[in-house]
N, C-alpha and C positions, 0 to 999 in steps of 0.2 A: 377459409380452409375447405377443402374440396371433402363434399360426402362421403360418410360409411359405407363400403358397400359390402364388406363382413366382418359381422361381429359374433366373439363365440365370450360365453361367460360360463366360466365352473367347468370347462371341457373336462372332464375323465375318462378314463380307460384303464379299467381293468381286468384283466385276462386273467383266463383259470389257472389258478396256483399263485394268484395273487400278484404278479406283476402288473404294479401302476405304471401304464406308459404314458402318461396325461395323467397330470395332477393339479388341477383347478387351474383350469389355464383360460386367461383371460386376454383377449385379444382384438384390438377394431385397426383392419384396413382400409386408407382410404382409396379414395377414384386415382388411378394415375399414376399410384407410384410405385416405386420399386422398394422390396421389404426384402432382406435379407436374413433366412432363420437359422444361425448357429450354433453349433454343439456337438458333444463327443457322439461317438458310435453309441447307440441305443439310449441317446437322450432323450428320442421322442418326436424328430422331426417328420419323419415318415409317417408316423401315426396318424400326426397333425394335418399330415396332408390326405391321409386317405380316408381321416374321420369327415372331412369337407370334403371329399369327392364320393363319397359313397362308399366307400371300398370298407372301410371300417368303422361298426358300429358301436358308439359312446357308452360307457356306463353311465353317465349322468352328465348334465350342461344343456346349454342351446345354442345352436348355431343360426345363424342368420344371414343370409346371401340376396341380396339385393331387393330384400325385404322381405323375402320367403324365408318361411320357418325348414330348414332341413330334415328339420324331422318329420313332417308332416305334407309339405310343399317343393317334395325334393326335384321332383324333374322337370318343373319350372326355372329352377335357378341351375340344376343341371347343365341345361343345354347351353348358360351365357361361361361357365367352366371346361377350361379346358388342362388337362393335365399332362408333363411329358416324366414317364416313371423314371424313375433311377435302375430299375432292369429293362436292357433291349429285349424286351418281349413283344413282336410282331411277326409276322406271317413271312417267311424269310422266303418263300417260295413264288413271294407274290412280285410282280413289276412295281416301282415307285408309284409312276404317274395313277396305278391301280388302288395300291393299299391307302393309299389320299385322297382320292375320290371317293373311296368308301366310306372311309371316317366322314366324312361331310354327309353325306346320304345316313350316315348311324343317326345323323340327328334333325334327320328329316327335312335337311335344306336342300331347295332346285339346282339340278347339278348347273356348275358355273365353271365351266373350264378355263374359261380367261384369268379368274380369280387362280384355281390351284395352279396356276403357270406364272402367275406373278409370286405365287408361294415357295416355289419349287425354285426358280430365279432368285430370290432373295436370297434363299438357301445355297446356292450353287449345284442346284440339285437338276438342273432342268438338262443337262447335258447324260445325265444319266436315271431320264423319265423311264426308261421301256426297261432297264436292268433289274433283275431281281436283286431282293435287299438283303438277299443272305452272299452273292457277289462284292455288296460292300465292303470300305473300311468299317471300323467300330465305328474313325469319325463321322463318316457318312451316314450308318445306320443310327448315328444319334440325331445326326439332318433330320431322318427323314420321321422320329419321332415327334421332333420338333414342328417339321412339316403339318403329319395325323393332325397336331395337339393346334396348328394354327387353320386347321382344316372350315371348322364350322364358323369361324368367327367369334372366338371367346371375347367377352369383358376381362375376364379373370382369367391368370395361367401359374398354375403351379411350375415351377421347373425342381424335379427334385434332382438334386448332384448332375448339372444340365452337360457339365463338358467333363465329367468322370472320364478316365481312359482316354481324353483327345489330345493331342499335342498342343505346343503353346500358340502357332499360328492359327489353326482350328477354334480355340480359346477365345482367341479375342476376335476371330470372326463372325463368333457369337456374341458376342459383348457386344459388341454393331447391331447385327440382330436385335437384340434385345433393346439397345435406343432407339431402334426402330420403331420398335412395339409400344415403346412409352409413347413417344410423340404422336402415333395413332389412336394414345388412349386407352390402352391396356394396360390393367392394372396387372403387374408381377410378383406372384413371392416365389425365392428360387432359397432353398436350403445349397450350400457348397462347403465343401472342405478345401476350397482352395479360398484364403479369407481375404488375397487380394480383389479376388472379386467382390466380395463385399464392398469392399473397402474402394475400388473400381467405379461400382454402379449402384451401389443401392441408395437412396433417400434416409430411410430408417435398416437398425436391425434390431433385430431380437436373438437373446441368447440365452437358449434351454438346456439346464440340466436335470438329469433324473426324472424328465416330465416335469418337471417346475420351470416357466417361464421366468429368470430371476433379472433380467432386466428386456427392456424396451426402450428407444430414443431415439431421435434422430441423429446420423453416421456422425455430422462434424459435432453437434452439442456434447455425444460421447466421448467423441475423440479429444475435446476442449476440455471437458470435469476429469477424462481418467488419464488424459496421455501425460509422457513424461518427458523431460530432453536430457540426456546423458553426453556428458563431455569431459575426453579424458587428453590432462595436459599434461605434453611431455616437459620435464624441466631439463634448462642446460647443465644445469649443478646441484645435486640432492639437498634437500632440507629434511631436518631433523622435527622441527615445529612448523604450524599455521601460523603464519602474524595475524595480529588483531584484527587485521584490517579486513580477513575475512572470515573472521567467527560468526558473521551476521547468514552463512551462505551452507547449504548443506553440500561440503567439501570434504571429502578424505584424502591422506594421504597415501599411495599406494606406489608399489614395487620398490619396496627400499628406500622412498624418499626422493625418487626421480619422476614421478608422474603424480598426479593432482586428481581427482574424482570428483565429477560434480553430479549430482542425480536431483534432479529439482524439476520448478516451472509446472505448468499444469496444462499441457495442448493451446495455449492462448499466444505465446510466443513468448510469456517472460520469462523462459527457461532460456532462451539464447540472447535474452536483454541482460540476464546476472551474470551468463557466460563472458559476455563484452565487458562487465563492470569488473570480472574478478579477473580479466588480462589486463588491465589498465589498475586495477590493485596491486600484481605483482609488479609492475612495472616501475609503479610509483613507490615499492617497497628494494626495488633494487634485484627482482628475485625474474631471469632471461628463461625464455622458455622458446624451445625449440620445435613445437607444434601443437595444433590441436585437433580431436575429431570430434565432431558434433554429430550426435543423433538424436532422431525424435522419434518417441515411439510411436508402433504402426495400429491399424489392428486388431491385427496378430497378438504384440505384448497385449493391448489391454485382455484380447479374450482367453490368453493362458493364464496372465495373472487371476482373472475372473474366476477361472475355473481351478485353478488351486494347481497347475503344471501342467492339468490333463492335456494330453496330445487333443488335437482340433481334428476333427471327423468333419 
């Protein structure tokens, strides 16, 4: 198992008038992967992110970055941190190839122009080096945060809400990006309310509510203990009862007696193993059925059922 390289234990935050946004939240990343952190609007992902980047300071916990105490040893582990916010807040007056060379000099690295040219390349940004960033699309000016944020050379990179406001091509040519980043060695946590991305690219996720981290796992072992497969068979000719044959199977009868309900199986695949046994039940019982649709849940279902319907932020 590849090394810690942040761990926070009892994180809190509590802001005046008494909003806990962090409520003993306990969390270790490792080297290399990809961590996906979800949850509704003002569950506390943002906090999480700004209590490790400096921007917001803890009521109580400890955080730890690559072995430095945060609270103590912050701009040692600062500088291997890089962050890309969820508001395009930069210098919109400024040229690309400029507001990226700066960020790299913010943390005191020898300017390396060959490196911001292969950053800006990667990006699709390099054809629009000398343009100022307030000329940009949104999608670009989220490039060129992404750019800033890959400027010094992090170990570590926050992405909060990374492709907020971009279209779905733009989307996943950050998702590229982002395997890029893994295979170099960059450790990612990216919060998104778009949960296919999670589901996409992360390793592990975590899912916060009300400041309470209420679970943690890795993507498919979640997706195995919580998922479900739902399958609805249409019959040729309505039944009034179940035969015996499959009382054994969590089956209802629905729309009058002409469609069949199955909601079972556990993400492992034996939801569409009892699917196959209860078409070969009816068959064997005399009873034709005229289609089926099979789903497995994404997840999307686990993380609303998680959260009790709440809409996903």
């Amino acid at each position: 198992m590849n090394e810690p390289i942040l761990e926070l234990e009892g994180l809190t935050k509590v802001y005046p008038g008494g909003l806990k946004a962090l409520d003993s939240v306990d969390l270790t990343i490792r080297k290399g992967e990809i961590f996906a952190l979800l949850g509704p609007n003002g569950a506390g992902k943002t906090t999480l992110i700004g209590a490790v980047c400096g921007l917001v300071r803890p009521t109580s916990g400890t955080m730890h970055a690559f072995g430095h105490d945060l609270s103590t040893d912050w701009r040692k582990a600062r500088a291997r941190i890089g962050l890309v916010p969820q508001e395009l807040s930069t210098d919109m007056f400024e040229p690309v190839h400029r507001a990226v060379s700066y960020s790299r000099g913010l943390f005191g690295l020898a300017p390396d122009p060959k490196r911001i040219e292969e950053i800006l390349r990667s990006l699709s940004l390099w054809d629009k080096k000398d343009e100022r960033i307030m000329a940009l699309s949104g999608g670009m000016k989220r490039r060129v945060l992404i750019a800033k944020a890959l400027a010094h050379e992090p170990d570590l990179l926050f992405l909060d809400e990374p492709t907020a406001g971009v279209d779905v091509e733009l989307r996943k040519g950050m998702w590229a990006i982002i395997d890029e980043m893994r295979e170099r060695g960059v450790t990612v946590i990216l919060t998104t309310h778009y949960i296919e991305e999670a589901e996409e690219m992360a390793d592990r996720v975590g899912i916060i509510r009300q400041g309470k981290l209420i679970m943690v796992d890795e993507k498919d072992a979640m997706m195995a203990r919580l998922g479900r497969t739902e399958a609805h068979i249409s019959l040729a000719n309505p039944i009034t009862a179940l035969p015996a044959s499959l009382s054994q199977y969590p089956v209802e009868i629905e729309e009058g007696g002409t469609s069949l309900c199955y909601r079972g199986g556990d993400g492992t695949g034996r939801g569409k193993a009892e699917v196959a046994d209860i078409t070969k039940a009816l068959l064997a019982e005399g009873i034709d059925y005229t289609g089926i649709d099979v789903r497995e849940s994404s997840l999307e279902d686990i993380f609303v059922s998680l959260l009790g319907e709440e809409e996903p932020a």
